[in-house]
PQR file of N, CA, C, O and H, with PARSE charges and radii, in Angstrom:
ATOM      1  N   UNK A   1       1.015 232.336 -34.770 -0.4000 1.5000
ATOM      2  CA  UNK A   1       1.477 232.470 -36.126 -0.0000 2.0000
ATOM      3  C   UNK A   1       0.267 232.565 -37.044  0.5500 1.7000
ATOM      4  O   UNK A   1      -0.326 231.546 -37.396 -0.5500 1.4000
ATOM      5  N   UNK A   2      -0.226 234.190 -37.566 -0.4000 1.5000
ATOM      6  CA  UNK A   2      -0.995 233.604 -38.635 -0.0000 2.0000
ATOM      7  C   UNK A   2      -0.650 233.744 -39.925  0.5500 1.7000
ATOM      8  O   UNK A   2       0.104 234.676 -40.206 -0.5500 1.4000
ATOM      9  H   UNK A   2       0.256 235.018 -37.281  0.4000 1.0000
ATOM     10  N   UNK A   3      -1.065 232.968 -40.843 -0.4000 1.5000
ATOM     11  CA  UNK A   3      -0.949 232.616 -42.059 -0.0000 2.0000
ATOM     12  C   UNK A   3      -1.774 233.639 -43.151  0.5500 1.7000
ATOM     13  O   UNK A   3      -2.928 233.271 -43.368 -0.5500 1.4000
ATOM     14  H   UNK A   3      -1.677 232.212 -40.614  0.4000 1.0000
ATOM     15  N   UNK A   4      -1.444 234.569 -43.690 -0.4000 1.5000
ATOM     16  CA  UNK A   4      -2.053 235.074 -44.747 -0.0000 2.0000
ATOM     17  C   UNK A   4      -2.519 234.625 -45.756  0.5500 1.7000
ATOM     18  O   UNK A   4      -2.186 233.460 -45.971 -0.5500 1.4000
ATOM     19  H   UNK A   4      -0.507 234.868 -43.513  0.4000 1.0000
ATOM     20  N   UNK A   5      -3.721 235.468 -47.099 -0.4000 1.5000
ATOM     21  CA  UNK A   5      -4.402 234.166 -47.560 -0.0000 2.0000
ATOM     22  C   UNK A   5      -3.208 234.334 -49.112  0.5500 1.7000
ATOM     23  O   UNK A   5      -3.247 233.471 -49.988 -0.5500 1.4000
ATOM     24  H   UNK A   5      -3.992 236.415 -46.925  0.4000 1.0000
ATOM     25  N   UNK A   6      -2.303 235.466 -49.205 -0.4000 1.5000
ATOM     26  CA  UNK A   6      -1.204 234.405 -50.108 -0.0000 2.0000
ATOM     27  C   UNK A   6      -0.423 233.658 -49.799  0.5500 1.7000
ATOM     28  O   UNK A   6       0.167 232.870 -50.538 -0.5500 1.4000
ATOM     29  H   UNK A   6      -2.271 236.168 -48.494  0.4000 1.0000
ATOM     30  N   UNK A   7      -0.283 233.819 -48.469 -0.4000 1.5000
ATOM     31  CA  UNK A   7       0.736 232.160 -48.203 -0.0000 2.0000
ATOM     32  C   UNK A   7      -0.061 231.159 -48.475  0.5500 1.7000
ATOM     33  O   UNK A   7       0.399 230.104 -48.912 -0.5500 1.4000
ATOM     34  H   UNK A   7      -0.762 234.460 -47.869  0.4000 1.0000
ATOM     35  N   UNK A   8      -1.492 231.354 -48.239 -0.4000 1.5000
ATOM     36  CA  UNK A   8      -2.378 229.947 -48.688 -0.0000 2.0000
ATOM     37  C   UNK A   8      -2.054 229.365 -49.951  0.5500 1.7000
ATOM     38  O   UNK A   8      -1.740 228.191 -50.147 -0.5500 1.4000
ATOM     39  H   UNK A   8      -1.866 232.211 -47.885  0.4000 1.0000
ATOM     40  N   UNK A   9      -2.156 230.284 -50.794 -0.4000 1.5000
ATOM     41  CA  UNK A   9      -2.650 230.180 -51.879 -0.0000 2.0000
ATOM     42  C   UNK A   9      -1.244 229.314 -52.398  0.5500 1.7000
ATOM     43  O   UNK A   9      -1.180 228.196 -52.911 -0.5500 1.4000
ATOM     44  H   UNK A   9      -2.411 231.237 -50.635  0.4000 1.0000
ATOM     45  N   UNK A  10      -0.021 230.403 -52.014 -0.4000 1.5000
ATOM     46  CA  UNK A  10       1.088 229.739 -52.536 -0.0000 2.0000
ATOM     47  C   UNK A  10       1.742 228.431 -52.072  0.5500 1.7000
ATOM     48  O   UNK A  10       2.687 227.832 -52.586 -0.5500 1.4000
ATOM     49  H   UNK A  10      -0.073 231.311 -51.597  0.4000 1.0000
ATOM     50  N   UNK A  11       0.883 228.066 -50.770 -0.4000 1.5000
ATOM     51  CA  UNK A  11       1.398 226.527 -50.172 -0.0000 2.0000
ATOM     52  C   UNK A  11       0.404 225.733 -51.228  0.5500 1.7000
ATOM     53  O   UNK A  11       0.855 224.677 -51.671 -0.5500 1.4000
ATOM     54  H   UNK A  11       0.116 228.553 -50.353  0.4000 1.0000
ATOM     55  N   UNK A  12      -0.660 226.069 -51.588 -0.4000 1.5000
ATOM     56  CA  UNK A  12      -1.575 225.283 -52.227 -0.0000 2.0000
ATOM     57  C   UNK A  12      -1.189 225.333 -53.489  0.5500 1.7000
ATOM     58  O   UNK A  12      -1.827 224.444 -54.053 -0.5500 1.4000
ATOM     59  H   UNK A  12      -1.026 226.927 -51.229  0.4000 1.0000
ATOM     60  N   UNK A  13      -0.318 226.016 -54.466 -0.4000 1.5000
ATOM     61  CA  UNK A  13       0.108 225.990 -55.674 -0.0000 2.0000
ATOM     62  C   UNK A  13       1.518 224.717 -55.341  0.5500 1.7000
ATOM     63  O   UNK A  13       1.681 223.607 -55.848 -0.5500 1.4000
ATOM     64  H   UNK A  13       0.200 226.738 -54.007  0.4000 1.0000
ATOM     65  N   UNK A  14       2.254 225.369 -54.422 -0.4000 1.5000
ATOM     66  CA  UNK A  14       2.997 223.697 -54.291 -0.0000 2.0000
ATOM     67  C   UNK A  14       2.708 222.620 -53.999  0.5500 1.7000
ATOM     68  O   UNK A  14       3.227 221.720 -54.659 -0.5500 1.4000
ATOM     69  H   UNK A  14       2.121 226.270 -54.010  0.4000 1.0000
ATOM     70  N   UNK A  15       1.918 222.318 -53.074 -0.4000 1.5000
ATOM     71  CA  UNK A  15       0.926 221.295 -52.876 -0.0000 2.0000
ATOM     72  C   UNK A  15       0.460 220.670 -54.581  0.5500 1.7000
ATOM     73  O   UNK A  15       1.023 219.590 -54.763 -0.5500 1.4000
ATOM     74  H   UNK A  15       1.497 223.049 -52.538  0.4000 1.0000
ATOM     75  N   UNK A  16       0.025 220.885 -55.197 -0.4000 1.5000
ATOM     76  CA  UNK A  16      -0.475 221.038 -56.913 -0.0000 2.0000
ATOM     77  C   UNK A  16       1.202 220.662 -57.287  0.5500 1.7000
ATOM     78  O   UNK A  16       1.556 219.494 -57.445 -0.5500 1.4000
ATOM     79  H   UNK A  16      -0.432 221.762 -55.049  0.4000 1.0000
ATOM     80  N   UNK A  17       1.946 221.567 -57.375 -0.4000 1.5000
ATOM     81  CA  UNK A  17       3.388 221.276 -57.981 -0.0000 2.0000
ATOM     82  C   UNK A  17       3.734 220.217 -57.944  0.5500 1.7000
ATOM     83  O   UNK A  17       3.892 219.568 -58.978 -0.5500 1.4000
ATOM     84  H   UNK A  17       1.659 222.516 -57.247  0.4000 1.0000
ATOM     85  N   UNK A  18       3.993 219.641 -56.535 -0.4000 1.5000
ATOM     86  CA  UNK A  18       4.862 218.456 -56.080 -0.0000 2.0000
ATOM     87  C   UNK A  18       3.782 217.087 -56.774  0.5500 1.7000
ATOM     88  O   UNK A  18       4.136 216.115 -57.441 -0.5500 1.4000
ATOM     89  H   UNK A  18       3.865 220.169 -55.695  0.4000 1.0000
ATOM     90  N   UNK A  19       2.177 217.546 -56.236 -0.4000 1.5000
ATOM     91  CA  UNK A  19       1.721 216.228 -56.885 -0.0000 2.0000
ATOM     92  C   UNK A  19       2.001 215.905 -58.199  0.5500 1.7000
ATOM     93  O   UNK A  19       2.169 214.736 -58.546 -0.5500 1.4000
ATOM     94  H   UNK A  19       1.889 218.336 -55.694  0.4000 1.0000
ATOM     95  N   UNK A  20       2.075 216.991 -59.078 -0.4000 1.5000
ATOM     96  CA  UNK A  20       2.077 216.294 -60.758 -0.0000 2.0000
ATOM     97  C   UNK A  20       3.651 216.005 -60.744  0.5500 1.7000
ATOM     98  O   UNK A  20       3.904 215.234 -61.670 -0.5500 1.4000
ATOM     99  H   UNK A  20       1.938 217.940 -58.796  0.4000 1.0000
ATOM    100  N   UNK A  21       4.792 216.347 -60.028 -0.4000 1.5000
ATOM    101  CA  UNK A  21       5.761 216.096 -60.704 -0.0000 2.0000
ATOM    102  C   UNK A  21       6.039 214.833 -60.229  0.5500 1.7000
ATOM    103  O   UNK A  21       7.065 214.300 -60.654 -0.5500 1.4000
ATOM    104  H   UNK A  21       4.587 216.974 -59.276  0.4000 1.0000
ATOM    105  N   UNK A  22       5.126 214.041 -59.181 -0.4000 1.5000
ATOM    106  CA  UNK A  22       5.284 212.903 -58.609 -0.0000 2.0000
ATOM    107  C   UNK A  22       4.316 211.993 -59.509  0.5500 1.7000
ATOM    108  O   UNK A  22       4.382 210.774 -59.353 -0.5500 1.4000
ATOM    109  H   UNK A  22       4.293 214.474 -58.835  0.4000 1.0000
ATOM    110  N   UNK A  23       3.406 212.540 -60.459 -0.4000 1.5000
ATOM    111  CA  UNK A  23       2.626 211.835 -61.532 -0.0000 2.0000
ATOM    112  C   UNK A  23       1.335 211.945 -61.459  0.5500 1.7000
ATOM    113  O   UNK A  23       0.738 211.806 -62.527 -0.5500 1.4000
ATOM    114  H   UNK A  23       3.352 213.531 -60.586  0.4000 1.0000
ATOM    115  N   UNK A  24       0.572 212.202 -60.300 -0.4000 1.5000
ATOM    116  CA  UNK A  24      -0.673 212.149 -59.956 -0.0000 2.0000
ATOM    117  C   UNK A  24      -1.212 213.351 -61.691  0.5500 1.7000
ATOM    118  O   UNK A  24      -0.771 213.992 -62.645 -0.5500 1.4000
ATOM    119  H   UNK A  24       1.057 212.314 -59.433  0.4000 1.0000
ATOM    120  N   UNK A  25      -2.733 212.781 -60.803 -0.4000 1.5000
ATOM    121  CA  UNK A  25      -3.893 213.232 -62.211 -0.0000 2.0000
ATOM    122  C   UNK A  25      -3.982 214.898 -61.075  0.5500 1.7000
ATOM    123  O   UNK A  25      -3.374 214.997 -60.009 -0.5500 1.4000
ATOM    124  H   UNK A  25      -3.091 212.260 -60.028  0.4000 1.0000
ATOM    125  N   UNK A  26      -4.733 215.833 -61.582 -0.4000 1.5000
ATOM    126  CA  UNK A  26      -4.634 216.887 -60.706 -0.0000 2.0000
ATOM    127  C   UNK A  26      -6.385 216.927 -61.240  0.5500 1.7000
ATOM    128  O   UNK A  26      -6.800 216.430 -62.287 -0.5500 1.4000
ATOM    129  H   UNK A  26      -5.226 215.753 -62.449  0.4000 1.0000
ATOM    130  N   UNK A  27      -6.948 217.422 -60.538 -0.4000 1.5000
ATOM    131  CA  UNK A  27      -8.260 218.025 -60.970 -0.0000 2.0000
ATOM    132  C   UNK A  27      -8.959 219.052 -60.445  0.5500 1.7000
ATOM    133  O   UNK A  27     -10.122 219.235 -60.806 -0.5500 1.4000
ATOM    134  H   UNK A  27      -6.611 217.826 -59.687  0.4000 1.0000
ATOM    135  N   UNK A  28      -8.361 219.856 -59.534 -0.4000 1.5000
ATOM    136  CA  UNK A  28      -8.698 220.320 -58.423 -0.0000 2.0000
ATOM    137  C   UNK A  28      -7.666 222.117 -58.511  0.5500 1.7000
ATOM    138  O   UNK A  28      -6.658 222.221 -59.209 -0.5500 1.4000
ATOM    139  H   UNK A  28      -7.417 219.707 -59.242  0.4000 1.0000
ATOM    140  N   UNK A  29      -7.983 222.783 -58.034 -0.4000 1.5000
ATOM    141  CA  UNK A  29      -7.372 224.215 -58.009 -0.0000 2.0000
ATOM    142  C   UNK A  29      -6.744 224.841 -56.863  0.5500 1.7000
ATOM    143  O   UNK A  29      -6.963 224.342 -55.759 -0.5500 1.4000
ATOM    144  H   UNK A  29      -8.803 222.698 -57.467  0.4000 1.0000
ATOM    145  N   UNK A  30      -6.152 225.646 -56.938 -0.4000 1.5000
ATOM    146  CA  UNK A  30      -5.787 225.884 -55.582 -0.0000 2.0000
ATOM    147  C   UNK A  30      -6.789 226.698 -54.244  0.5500 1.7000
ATOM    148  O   UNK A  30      -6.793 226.689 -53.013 -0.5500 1.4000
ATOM    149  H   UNK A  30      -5.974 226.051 -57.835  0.4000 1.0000
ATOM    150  N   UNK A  31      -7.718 227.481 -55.553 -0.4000 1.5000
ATOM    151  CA  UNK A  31      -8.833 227.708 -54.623 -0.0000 2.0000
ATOM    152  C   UNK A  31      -9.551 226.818 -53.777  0.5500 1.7000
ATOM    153  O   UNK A  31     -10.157 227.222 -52.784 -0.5500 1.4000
ATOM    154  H   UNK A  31      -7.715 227.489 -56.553  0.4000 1.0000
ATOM    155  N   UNK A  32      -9.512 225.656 -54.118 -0.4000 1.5000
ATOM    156  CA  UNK A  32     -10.237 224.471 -54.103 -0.0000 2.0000
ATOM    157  C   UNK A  32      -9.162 224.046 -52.550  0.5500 1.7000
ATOM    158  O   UNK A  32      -9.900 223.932 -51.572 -0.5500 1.4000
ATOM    159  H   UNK A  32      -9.020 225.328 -54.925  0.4000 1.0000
ATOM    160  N   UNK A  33      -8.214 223.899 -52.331 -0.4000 1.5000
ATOM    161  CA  UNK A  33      -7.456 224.255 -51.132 -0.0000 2.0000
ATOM    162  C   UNK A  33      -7.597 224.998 -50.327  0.5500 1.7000
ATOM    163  O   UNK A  33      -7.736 224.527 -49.198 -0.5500 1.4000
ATOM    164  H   UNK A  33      -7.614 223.992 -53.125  0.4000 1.0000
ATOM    165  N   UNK A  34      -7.627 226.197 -50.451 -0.4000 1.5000
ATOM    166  CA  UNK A  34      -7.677 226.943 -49.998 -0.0000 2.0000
ATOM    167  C   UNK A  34      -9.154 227.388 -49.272  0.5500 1.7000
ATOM    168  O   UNK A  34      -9.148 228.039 -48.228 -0.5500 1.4000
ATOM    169  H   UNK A  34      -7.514 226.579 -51.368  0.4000 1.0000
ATOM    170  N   UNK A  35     -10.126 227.067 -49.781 -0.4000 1.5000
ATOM    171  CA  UNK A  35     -11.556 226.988 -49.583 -0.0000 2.0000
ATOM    172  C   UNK A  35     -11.928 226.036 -48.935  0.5500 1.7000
ATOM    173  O   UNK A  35     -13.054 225.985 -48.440 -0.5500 1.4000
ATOM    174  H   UNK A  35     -10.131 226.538 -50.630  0.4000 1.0000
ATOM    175  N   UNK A  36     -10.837 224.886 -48.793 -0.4000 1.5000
ATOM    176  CA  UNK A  36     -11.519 223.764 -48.357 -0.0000 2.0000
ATOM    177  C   UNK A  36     -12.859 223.041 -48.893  0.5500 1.7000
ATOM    178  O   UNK A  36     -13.876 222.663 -48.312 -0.5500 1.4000
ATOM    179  H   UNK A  36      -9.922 224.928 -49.195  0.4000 1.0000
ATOM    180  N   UNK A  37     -12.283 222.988 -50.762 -0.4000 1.5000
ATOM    181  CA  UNK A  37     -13.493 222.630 -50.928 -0.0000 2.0000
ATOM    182  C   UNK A  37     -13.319 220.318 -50.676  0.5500 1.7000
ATOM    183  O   UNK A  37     -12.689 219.589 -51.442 -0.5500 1.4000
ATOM    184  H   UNK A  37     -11.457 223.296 -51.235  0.4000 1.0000
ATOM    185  N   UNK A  38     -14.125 219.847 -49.386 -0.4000 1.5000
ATOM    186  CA  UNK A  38     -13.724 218.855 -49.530 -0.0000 2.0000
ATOM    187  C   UNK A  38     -13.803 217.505 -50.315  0.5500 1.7000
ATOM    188  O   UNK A  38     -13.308 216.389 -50.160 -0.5500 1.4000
ATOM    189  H   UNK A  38     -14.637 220.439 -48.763  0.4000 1.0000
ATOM    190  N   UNK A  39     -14.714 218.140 -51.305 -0.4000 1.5000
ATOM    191  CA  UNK A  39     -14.464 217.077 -52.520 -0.0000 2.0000
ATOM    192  C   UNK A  39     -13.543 216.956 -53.085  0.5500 1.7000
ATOM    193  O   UNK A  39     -13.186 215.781 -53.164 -0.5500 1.4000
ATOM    194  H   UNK A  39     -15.117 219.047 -51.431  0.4000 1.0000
ATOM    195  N   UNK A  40     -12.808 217.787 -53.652 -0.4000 1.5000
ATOM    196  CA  UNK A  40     -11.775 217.906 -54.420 -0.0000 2.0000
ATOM    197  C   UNK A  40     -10.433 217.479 -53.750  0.5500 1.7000
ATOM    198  O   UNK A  40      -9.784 216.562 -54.253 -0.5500 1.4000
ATOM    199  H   UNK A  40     -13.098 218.742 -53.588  0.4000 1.0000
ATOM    200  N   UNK A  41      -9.902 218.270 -52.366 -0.4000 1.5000
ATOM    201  CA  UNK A  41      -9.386 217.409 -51.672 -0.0000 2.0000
ATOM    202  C   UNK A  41      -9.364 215.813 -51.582  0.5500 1.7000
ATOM    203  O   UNK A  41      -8.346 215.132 -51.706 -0.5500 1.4000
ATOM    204  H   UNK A  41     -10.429 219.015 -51.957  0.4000 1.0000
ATOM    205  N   UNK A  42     -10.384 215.431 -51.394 -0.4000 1.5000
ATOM    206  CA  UNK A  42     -10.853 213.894 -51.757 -0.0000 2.0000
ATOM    207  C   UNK A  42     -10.286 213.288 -52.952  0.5500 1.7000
ATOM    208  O   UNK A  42      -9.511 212.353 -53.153 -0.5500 1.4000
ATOM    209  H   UNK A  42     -11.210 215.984 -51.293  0.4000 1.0000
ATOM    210  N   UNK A  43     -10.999 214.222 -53.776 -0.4000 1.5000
ATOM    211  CA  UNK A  43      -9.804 213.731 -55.158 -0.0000 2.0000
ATOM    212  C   UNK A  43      -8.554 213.764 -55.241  0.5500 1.7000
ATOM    213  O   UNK A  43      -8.068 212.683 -55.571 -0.5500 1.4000
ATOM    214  H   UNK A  43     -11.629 214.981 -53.614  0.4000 1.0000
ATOM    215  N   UNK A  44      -7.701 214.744 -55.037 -0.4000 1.5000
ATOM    216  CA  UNK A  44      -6.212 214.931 -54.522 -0.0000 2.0000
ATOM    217  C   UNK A  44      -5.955 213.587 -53.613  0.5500 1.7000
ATOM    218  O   UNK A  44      -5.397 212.523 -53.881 -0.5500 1.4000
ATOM    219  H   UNK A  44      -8.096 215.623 -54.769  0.4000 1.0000
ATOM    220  N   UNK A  45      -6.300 213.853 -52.974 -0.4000 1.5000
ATOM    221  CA  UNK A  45      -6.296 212.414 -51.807 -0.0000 2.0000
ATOM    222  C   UNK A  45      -5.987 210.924 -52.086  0.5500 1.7000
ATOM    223  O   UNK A  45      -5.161 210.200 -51.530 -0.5500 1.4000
ATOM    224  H   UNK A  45      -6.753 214.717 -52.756  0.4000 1.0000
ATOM    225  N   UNK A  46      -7.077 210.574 -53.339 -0.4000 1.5000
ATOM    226  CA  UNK A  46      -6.913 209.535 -53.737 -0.0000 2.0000
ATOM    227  C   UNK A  46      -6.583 209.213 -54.649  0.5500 1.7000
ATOM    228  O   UNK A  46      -6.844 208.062 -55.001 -0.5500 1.4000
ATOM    229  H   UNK A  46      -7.749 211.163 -53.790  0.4000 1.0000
ATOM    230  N   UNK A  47      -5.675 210.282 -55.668 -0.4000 1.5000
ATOM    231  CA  UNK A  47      -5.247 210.154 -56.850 -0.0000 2.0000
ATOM    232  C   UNK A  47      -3.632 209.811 -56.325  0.5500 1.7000
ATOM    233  O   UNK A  47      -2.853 209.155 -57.016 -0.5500 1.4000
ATOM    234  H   UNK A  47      -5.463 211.216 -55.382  0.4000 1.0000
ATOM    235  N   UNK A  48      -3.319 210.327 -55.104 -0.4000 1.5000
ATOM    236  CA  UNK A  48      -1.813 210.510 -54.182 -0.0000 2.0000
ATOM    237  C   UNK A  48      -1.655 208.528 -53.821  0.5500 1.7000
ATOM    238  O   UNK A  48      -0.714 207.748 -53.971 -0.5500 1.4000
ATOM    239  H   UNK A  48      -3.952 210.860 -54.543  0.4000 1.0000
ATOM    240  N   UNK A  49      -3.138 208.340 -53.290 -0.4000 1.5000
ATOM    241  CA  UNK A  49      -3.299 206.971 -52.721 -0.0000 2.0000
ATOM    242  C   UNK A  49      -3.067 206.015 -53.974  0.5500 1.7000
ATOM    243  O   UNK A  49      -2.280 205.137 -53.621 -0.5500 1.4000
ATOM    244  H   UNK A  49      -3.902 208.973 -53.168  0.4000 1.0000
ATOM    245  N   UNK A  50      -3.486 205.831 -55.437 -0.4000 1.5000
ATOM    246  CA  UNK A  50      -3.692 205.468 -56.073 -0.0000 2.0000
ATOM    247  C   UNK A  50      -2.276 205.484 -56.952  0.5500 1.7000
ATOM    248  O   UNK A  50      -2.079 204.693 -57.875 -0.5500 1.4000
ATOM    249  H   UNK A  50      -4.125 206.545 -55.724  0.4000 1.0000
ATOM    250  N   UNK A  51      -1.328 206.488 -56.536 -0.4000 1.5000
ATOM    251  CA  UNK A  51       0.317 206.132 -57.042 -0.0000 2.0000
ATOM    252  C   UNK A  51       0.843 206.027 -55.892  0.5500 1.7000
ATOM    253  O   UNK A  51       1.889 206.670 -55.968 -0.5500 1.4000
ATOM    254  H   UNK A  51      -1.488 207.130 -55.786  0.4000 1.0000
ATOM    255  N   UNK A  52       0.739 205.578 -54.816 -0.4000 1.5000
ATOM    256  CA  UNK A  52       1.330 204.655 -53.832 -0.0000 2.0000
ATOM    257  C   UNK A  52       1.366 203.134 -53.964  0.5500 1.7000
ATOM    258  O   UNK A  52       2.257 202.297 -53.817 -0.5500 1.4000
ATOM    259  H   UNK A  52      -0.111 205.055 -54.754  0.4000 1.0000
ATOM    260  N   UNK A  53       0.093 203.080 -54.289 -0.4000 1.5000
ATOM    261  CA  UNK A  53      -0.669 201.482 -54.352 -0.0000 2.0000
ATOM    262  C   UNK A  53      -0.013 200.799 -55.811  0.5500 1.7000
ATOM    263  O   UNK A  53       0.384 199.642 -55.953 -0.5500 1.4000
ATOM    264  H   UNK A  53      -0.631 203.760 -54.409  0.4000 1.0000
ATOM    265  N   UNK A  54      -0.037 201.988 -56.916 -0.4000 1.5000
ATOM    266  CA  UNK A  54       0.543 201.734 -58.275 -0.0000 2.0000
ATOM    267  C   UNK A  54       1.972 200.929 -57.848  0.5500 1.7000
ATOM    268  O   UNK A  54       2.319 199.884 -58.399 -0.5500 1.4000
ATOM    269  H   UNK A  54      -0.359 202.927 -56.801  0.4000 1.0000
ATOM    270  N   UNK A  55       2.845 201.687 -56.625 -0.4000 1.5000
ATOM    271  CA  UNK A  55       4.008 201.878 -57.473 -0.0000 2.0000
ATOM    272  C   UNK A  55       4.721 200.682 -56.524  0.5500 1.7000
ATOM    273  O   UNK A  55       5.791 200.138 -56.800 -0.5500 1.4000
ATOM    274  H   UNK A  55       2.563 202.536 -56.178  0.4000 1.0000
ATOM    275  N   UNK A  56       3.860 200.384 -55.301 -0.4000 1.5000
ATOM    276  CA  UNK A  56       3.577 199.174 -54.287 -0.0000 2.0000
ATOM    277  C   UNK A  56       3.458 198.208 -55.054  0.5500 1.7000
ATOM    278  O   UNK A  56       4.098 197.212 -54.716 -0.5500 1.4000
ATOM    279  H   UNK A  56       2.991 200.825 -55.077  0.4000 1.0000
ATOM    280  N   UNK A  57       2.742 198.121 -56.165 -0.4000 1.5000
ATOM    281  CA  UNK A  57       2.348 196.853 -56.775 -0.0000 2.0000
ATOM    282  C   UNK A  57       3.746 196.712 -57.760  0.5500 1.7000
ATOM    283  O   UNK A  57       4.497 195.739 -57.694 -0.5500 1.4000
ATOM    284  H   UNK A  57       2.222 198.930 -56.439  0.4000 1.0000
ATOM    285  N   UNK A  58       3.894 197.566 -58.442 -0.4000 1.5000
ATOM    286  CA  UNK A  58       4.889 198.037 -59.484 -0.0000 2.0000
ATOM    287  C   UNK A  58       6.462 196.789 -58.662  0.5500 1.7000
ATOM    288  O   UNK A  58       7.162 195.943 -59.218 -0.5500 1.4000
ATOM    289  H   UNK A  58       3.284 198.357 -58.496  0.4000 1.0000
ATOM    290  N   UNK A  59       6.426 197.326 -57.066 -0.4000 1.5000
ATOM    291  CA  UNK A  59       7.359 196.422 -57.019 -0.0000 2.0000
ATOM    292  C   UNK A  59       7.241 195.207 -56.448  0.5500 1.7000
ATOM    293  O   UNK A  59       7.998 194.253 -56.631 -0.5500 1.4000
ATOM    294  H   UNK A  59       5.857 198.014 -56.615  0.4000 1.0000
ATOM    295  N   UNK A  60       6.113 195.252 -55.627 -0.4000 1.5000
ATOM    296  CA  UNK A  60       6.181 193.862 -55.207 -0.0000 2.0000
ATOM    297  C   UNK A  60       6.097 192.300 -56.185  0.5500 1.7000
ATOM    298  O   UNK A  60       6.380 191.147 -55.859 -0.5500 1.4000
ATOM    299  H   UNK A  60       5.498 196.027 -55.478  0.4000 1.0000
ATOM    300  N   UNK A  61       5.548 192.917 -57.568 -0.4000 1.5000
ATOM    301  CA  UNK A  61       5.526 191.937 -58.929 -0.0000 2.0000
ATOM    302  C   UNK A  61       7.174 191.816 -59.398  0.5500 1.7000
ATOM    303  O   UNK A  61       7.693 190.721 -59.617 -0.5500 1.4000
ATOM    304  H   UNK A  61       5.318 193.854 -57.833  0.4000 1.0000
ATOM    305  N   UNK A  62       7.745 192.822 -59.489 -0.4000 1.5000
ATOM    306  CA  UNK A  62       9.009 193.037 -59.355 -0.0000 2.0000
ATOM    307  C   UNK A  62      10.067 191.882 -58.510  0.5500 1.7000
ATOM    308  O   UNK A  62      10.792 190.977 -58.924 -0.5500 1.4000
ATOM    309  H   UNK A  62       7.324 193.711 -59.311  0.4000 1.0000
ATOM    310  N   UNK A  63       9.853 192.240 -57.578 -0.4000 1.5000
ATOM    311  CA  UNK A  63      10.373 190.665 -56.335 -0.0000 2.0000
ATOM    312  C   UNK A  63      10.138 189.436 -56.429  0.5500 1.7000
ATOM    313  O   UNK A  63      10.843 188.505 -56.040 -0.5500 1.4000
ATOM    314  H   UNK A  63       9.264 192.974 -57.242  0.4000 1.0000
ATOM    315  N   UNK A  64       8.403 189.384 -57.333 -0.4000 1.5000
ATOM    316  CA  UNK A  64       8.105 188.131 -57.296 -0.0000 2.0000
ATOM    317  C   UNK A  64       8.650 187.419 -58.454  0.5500 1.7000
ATOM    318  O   UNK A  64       9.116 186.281 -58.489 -0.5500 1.4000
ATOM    319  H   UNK A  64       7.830 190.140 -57.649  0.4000 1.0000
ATOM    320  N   UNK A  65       8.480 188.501 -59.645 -0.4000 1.5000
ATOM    321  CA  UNK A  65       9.552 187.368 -60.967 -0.0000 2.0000
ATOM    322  C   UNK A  65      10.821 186.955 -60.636  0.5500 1.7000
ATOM    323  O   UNK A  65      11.326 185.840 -60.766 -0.5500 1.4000
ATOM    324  H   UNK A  65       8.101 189.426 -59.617  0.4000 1.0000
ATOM    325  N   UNK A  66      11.398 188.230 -60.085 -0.4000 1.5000
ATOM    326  CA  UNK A  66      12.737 187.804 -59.428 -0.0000 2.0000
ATOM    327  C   UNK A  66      13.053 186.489 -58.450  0.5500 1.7000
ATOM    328  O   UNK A  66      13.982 185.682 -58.443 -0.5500 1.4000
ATOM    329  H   UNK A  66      10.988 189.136 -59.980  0.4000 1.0000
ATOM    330  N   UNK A  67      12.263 186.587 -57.906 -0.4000 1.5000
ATOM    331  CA  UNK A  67      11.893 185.300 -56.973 -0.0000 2.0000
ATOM    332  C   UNK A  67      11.950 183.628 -57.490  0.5500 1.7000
ATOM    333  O   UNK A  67      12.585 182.644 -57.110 -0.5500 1.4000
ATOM    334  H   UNK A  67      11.507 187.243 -57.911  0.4000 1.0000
ATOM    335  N   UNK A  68      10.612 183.962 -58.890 -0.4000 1.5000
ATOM    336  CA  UNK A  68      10.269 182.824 -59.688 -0.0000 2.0000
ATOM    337  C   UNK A  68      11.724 182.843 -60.890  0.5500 1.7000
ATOM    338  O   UNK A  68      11.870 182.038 -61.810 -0.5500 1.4000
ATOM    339  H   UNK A  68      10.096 184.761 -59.199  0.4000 1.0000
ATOM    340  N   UNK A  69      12.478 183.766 -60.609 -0.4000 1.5000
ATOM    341  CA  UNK A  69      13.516 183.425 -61.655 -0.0000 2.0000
ATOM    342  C   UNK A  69      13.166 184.310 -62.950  0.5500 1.7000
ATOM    343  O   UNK A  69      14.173 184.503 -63.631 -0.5500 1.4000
ATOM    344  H   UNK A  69      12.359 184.420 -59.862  0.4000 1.0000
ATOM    345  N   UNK A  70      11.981 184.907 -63.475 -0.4000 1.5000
ATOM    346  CA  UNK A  70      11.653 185.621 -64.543 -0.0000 2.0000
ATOM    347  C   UNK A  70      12.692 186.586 -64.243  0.5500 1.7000
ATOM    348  O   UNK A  70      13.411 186.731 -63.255 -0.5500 1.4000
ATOM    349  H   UNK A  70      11.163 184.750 -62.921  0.4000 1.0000
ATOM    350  N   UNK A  71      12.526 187.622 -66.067 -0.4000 1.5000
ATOM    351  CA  UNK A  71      13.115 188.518 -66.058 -0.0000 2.0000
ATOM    352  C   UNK A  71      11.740 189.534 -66.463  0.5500 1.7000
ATOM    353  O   UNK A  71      11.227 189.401 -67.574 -0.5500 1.4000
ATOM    354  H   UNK A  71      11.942 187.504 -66.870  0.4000 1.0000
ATOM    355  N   UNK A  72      11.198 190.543 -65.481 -0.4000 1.5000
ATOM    356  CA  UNK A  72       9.952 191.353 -65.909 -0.0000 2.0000
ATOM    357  C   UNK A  72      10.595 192.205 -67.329  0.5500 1.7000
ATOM    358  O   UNK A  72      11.716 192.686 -67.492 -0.5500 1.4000
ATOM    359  H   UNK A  72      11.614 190.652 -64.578  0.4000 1.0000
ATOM    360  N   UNK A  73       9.708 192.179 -68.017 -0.4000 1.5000
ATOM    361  CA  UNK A  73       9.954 193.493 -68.993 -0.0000 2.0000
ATOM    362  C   UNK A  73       9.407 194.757 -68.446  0.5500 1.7000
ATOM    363  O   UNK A  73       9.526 195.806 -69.078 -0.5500 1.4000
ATOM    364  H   UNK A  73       8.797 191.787 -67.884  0.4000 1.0000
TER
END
């Protein structure tokens, strides 16, 4: 199966899509995918890691007022 370089381009524009509508910071292009440039990747990477960890914390504080009886605002 090979992959042409607009299918690249256009997996790498969704790739970009899905992250911002999930919240992430974007900084990076699709060339930048597509090129493998791996810094930027890196950044993608850990901006993805960094609203996992957010949203991990988001609930486990969540459980714990609940726990202690608070009501979080």
């Amino acid at each position: 199966m090979c992959i042409t370089e607009e299918e690249k381009k256009m997996n790498a524009f969704c790739i970009i899509s899905i992250a911002r509508k999930l919240g992430c910071s974007i900084f990076l292009l699709p060339e930048d995918i597509t090129e493998v440039n791996q810094k930027m990747i890196l950044t993608l990477t850990a901006s993805i890691m960094l609203l996992v960890l957010e949203s991990t914390c988001r609930i486990e504080s969540i459980k714990f007022f609940r726990w202690r009886g608070w009501k979080p605002v």
